[in-house]
C-alpha positions in Angstrom: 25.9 -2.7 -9.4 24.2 -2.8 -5.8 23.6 -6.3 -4.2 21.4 -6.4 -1.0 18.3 -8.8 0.2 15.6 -7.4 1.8 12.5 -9.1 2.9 9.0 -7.9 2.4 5.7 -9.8 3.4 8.0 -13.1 4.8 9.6 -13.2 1.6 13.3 -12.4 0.7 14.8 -11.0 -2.4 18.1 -10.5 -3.8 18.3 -7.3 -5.5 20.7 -6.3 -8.3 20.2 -2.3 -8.6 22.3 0.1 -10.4 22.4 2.8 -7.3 23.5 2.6 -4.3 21.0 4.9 -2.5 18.5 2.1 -4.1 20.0 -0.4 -1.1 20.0 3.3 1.7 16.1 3.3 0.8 15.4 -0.2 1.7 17.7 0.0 4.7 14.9 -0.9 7.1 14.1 -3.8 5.0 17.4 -5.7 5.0 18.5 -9.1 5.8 20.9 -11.5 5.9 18.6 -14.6 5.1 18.8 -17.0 2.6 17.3 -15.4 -0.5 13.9 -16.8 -2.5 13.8 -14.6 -5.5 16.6 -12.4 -7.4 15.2 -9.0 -8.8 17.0 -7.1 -11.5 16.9 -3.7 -12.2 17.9 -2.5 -15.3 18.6 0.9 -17.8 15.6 -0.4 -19.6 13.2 -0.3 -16.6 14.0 2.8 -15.4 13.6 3.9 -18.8 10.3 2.5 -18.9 9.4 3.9 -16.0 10.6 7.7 -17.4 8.4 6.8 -20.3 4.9 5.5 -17.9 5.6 9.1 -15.1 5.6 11.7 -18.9 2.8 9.7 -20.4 1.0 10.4 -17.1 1.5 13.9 -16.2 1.1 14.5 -20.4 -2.8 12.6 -19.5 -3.4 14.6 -16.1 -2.5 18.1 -18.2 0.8 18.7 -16.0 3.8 19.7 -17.3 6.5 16.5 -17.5 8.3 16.1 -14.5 11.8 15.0 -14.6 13.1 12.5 -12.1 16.2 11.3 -11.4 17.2 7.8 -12.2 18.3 6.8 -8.7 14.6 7.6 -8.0 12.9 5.9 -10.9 14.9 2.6 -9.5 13.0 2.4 -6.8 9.8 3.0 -8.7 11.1 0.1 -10.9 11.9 -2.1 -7.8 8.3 -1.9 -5.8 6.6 -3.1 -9.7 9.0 -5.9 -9.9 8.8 -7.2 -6.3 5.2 -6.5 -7.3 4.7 -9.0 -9.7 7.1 -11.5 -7.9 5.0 -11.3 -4.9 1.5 -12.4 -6.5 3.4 -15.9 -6.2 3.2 -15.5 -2.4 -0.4 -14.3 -2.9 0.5 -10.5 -2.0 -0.5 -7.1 -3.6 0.8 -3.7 -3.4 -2.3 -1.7 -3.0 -2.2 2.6 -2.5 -3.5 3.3 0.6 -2.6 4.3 4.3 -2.6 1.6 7.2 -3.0 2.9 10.6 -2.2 -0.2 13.4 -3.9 0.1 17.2 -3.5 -2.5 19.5 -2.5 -5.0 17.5 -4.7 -4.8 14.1 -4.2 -2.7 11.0 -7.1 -0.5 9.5 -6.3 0.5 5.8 -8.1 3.4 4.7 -7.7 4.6 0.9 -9.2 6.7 -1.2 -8.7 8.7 -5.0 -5.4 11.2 -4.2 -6.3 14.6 -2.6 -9.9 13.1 -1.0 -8.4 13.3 2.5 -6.3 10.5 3.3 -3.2 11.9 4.9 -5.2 14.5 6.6 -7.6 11.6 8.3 -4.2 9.5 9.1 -2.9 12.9 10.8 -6.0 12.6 12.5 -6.2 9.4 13.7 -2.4 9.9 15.1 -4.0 13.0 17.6 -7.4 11.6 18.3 -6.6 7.8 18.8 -4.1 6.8 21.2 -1.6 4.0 20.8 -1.9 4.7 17.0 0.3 4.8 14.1 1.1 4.2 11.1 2.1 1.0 9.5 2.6 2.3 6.1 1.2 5.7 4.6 1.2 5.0 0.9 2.0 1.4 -0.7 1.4 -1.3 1.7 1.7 -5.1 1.1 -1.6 -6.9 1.7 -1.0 -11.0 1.8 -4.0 -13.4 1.5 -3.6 -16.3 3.8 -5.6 -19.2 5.3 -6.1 -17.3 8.6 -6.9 -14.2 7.4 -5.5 -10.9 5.5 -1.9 -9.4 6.9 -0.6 -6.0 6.2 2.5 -5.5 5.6 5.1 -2.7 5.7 7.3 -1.6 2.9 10.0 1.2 2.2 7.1 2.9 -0.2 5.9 5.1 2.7 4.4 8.4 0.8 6.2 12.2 1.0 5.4 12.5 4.4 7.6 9.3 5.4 4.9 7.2 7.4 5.6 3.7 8.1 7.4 0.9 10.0 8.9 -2.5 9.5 5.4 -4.5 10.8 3.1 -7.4 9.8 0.2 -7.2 11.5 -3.5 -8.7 10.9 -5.8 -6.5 9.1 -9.2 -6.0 10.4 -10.5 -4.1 8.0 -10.7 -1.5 4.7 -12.4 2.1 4.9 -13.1 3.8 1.7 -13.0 7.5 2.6 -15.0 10.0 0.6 -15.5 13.7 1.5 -18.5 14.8 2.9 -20.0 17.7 4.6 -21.4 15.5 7.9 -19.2 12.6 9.4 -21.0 9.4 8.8 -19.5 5.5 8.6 -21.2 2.4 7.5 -20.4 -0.9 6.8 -20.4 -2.3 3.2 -20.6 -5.6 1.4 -17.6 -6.5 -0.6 -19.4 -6.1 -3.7 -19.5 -3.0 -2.7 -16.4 -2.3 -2.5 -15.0 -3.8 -5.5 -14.6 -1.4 -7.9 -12.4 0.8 -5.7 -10.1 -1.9 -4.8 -9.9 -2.8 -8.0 -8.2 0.9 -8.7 -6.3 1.0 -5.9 -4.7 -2.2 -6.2 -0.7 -2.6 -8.2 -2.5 -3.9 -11.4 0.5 -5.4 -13.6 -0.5 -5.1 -17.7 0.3 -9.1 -18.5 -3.4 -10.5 -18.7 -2.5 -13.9 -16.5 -0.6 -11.6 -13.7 -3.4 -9.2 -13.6 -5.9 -12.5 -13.4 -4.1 -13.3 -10.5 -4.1 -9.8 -8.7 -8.1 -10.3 -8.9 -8.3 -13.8 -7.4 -6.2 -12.5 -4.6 -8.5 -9.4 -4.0 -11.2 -12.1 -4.2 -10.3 -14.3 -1.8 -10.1 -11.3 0.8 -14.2 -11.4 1.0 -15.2 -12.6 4.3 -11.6 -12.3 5.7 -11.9 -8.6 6.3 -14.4 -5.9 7.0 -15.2 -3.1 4.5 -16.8 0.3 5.2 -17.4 3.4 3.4 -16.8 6.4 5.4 -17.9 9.9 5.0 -16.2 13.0 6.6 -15.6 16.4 6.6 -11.9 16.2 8.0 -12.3 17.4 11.5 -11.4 15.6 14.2 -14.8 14.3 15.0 -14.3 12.1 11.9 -11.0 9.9 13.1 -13.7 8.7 16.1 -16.2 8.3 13.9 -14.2 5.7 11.8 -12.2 4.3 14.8 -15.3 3.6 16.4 -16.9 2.2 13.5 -14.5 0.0 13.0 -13.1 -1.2 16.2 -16.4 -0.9 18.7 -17.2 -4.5 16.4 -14.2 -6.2 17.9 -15.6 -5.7 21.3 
């Protein structure tokens, strides 16, 4: 067994794991404070989550991948923390979070739309940016606002950073053949969040994940961006999003 703590979203975990690359991959995550919640992974979760990645790729027509356990710790870890986390009113939600001058602008979309490509684009057309977290960052509800927060689950390409920052607002990024942003209600963009969001299958924990999505209307700004994936399209979104702030 593997003993470390690690804090995520201003909250600290012990974690029992069975691999000790489990510990290297949350190596920018470590502490040495005083622990909240212990987190257990088991053979039976990363069996569980052998049996969740073949029903998957059996449902998308691929043929079954075959990952190694050390790996499918680490997918059991982030669902655990997961789950843990709603107590501190925190999701894990699949998208990219680019940070400029002190804000965070999350920007997610369906996989293959676009959304490394515009994050890649954002990086060469807006200066001072980067990214907070490319693939699974931690959004926390609070009384002032909405925070984004980074995690070790940073995508293949490796994007991210240890940061909290305040997030000003959520693009939903669909392909189009003419670069176009406006803003939406949050009605609006319910349904995608809804997808997008770490939904756990309990019925009281997934009850929870949608009274904390809830509670981010009015806290944060939401617009539906169209693009073609040229470079026009990174101003077109950091202008629609930032020239509000002004």
């Amino acid at each position: 067994m593997t003993v470390f703590t690690l804090s995520l979203a201003d909250t600290v975990f012990r974690v029992e794991a069975l691999y000790p690359g489990t510990q290297s991959f949350c190596r920018d995550y470590l502490t040495e404070e005083e622990p909240e919640f212990t987190v257990t992974i088991t053979p039976e979760d990363i069996l569980s989550e052998r049996e969740k990645s073949a029903r998957e790729d059996e449902i998308e027509g691929h043929p079954v991948r075959h990952y190694s356990d050390p790996y499918l710790e680490t997918l059991a870890l982030y669902r655990k923390l997961a789950k843990v986390l709603l107590k501190k009113n925190a999701v894990v939600f699949h998208g990219s979070v680019l940070a400029w001058e002190g804000k965070a602008y999350l920007f997610t979309a369906l996989s293959g739309t676009g959304k490394t490509t515009h994050t890649r684009l954002w990086l060469k057309m807006v200066p001072g940016s980067y990214v907070l977290n490319g693939d699974k960052p931690l959004l926390r509800a609070t009384e002032d606002g909405v925070l984004a927060c980074g995690t070790p689950w940073q995508g293949k390409e490796n994007y991210g950073c240890n940061e909290i920052l305040p997030l000003a607002a959520i693009c939903l990024l669909e392909r189009d053949s003419v670069n176009h942003m406006e803003a939406i209600s949050f009605r609006d963009a319910l349904t995608t969040l809804i997808q997008q969001v770490n939904r756990p299958q309990e019925p009281e924990l997934l009850l929870q994940t949608l009274q904390i999505l809830n509670s981010m209307n009015k806290r944060v700004r939401f617009y539906r961006l169209g693009c073609n994936m040229d470079d026009e399209a990174a101003l077109v979104s950091f202008r629609g999003m930032t020239e509000v702030e002004e």
